[in-house]
N, C-alpha and C positions, 0 to 999 in steps of 0.2 A: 464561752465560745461554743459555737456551735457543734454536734457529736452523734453523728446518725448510729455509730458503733456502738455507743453508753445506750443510745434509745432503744437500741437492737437488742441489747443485751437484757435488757428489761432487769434489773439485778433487785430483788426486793428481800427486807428481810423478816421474817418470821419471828426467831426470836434473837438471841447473842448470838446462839451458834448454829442456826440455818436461815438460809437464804435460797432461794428460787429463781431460775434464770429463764428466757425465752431463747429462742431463736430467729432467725430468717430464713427461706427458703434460699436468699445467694448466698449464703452460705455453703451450700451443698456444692459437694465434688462426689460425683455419682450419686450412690444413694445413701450417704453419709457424709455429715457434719466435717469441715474442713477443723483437721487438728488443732491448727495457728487460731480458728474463731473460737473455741470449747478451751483454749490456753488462756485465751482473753478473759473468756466468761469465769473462770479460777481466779484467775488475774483480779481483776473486780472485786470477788468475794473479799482475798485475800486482805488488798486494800482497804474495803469498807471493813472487814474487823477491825484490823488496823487502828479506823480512824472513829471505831464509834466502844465495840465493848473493851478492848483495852487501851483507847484513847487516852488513857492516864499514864501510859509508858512514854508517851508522847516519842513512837516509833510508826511515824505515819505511811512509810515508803515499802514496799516491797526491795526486798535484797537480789533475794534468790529466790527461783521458781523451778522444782524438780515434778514433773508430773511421768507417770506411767500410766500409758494406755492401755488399760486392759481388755475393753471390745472398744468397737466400731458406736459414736453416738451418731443418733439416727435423727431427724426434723421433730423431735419433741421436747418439752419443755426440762428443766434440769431441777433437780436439788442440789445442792453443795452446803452436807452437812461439815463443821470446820470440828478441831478438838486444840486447845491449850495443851502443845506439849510441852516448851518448857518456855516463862517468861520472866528475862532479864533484865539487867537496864541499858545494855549498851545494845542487845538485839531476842530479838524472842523467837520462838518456832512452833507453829502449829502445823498439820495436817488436815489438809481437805479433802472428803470423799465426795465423786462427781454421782449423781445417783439417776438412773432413767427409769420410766415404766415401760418395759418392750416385750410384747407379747405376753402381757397380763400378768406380768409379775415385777417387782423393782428389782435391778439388774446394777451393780455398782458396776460404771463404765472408765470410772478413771482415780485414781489417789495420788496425790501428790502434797511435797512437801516444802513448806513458803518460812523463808526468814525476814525480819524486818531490820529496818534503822531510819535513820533521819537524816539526810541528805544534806540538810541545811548546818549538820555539827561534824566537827572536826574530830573524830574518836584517836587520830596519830597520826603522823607524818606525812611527807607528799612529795614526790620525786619526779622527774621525767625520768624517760626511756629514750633508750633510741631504736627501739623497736619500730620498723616500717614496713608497709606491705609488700610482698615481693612476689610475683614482676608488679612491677609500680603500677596502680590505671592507669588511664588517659586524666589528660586536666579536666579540672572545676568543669561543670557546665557553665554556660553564661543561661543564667535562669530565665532572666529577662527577653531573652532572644527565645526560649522554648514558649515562654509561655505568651508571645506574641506570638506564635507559627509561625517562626524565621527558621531558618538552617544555623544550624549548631553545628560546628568544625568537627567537633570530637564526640559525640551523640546523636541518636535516633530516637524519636519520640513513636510512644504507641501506645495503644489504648486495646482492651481485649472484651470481647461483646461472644456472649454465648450460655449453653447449657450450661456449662460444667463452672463453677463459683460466678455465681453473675457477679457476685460483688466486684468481679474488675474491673467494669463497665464505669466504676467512680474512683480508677487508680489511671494512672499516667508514670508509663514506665521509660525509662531512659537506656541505650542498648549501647555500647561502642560501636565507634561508625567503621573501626575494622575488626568486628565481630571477638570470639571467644577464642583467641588463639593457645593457651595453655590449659592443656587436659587437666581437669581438676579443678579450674579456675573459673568462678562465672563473677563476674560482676554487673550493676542494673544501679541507677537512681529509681525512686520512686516519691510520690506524690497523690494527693488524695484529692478529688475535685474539691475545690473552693466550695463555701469556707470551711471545711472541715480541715482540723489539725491533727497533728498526732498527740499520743497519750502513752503511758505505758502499756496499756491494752492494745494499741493499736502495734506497738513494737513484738508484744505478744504474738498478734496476727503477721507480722510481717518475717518473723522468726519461721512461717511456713508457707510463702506464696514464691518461692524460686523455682526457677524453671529445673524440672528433672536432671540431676544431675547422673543419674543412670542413664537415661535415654540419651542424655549429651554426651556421655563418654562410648558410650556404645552406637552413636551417630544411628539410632534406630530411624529417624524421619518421624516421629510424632509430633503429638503437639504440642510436648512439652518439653522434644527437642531444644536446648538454645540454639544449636547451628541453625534447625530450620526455623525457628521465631529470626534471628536475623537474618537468615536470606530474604523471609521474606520483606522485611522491613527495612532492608535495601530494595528492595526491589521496590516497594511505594514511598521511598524516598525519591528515588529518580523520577516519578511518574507524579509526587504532589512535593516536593520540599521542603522541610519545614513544618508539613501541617504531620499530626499523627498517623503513624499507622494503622487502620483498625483490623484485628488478627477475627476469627474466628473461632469456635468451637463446637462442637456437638455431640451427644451422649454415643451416637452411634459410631463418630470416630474414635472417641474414647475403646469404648469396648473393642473398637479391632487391634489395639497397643498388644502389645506384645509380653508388656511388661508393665508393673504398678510399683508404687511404692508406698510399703505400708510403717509408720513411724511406729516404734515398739515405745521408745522414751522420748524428753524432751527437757533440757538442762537449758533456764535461762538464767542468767546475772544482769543485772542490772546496773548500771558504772553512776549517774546523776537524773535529775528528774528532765524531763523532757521538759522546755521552753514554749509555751502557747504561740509562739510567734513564727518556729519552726516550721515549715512548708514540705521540706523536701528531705529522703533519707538517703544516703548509699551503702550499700549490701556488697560485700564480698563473701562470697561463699566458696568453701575449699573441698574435696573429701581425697581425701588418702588412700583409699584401700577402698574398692569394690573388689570383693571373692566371697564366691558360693555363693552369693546372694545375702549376704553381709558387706552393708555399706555404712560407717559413717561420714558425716555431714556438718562442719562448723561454719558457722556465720555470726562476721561483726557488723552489725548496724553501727553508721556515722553520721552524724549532724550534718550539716552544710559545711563546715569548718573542717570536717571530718575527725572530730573527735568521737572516741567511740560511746555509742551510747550502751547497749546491748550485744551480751555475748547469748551467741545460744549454740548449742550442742544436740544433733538428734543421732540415737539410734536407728537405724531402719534394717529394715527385711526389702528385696525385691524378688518380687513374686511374679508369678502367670498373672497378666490381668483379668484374666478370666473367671478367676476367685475373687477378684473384686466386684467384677458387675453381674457374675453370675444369679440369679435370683431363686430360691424353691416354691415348689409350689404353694407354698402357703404366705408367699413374699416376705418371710423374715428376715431379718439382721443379716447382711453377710458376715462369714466366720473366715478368720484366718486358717 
């Protein structure tokens, strides 16, 4: 199937245990590499060990994905040297270091730690829950009806075109059509333009494209506000129905924010393998606790069915956004 993300990623390998990644420039959120794309790119590595120098554990799948960011990666290419920490037969674990050259030196920008298994065996038991999400969303979309530009009862359709991650220019985002009424609460479907599917890479990516949850509980007016991404998205509902909304963005709005959010860590799980047939995700995203500028952040991605595929868990810092787009004279790396 087709996979502009995988082509993006350029992922090649060297020897067993280094491989080299690309990027793209929509990738960028200011002047640095979006977390959720540089998780993928791990993500990748990860997998292709997996399935080529210990392809004899016949533990093909990514488990679990721990990464800490340590700076800021910037629009150039990566290495991700891997190491064999400990491999077993029901699950193994190595560690990845993400490596960049910035400012004339190699600068390790990221480490993180990846378990495997195999998806396809049954290692022990299996239960339901009755664990459900609370407050409940709204129902199913009717897909058929979105992706015809019809009006959807219980969703907003919208599309986002700008500076700051072009990549959303080939996502299609679903909002509630009565907006984010629980502080702490954001929920969104999403969708990747035809034919592109999702992947675990791409669950990666999507583990960091939610809309601000600091800006949304502090109803700042930005653009990564959810309150104002829905207003406006009522507001070009009434005016076209049906068809998407398209949002914009720009670097120089960006820099007047008030506020950034900088991920320190990044905990994924992994629940089964994604389906090539799958189209569409939904994201519920929670955080508990913003103080001092200490926030965390959970999200479970769900199938269409809504079963969960992906847990992810981030640390973050909210900062001045002014240390984010700030530049020196000599244009290097922004620093925390």
């Amino acid at each position: 199937m087709p996979n502009t993300l995988q082509e993006q990623i350029g992922l090649q390998q060297q020897d067993s245990y280094t491989y080299t990644a690309s990027y793209e420039k929509e990738w960028l959120i200011g002047p640095v590499l979006l977390g959720g794309c540089v998780a993928a790119m791990i993500y990748s590595a990860a997998e292709k060990h997996f399935t080529t120098t210990i392809a004899s554990l016949q533990q093909p799948d990514v488990l679990t994905l721990h990464i800490e960011f340590l700076r800021p990666c910037m629009a150039l290419p990566s290495a991700i040297k891997i190491t064999d920490l400990k491999l077993g037969k029901g699950s193994s674990f190595i560690q990845l270091d993400l490596y960049q050259t910035q400012n004339g030196g190699e600068l390790k920008c990221c480490t993180a730690l990846a378990t495997s298994t195999n998806f396809a065996i049954q290692v022990g038991p299996s239960a339901k829950t009755d664990v459900l999400l609370s407050p409940v969303p709204p129902p199913l979309p009717d897909f058929k009806k979105v992706e015809a530009d019809q009006p959807e009862d219980h969703w907003i359709p919208s599309k986002t075109i700008g500076e700051l991650l072009p990549m959303l220019k080939r996502m299609t985002f679903l909002y509630p059509s009565k907006g984010q009424p629980t502080p702490g609460v954001i929920d969104y479907w999403c969708a990747f333009d035809k034919p592109e599917t999702f992947s675990g890479a791409h669950l990666a990516v999507l583990s960091d494209v939610a809309p601000s949850a600091s800006d949304t509980l502090l109803r700042t007016e930005g653009i990564f506000d959810a309150h104002k991404i829905y207003r406006l998205k009522k507001e070009a509902a009434k005016r076209t129905p049906g068809k998407p909304a398209v949002l914009q963005n720009t670097l120089k709005e960006a820099a007047q924010a008030r506020i950034w959010n900088t991920t320190l860590n990044l905990n994924l799980q992994f629940k089964r393998r994604v389906s090539d047939e799958m189209m569409w995700t939904f994201t519920r995203v929670t955080t508990r606790m913003l103080e001092g500028g200490r926030m965390d952040l959970d999200l479970v991605i769900h199938d269409e069915k809504m079963a969960p595929l992906c847990f992810a868990r981030q640390v973050m810092l909210v900062i001045d956004a002014g240390r984010r787009f700030k530049k020196d004279s000599q244009n290097k790396a922004p620093k925390l």
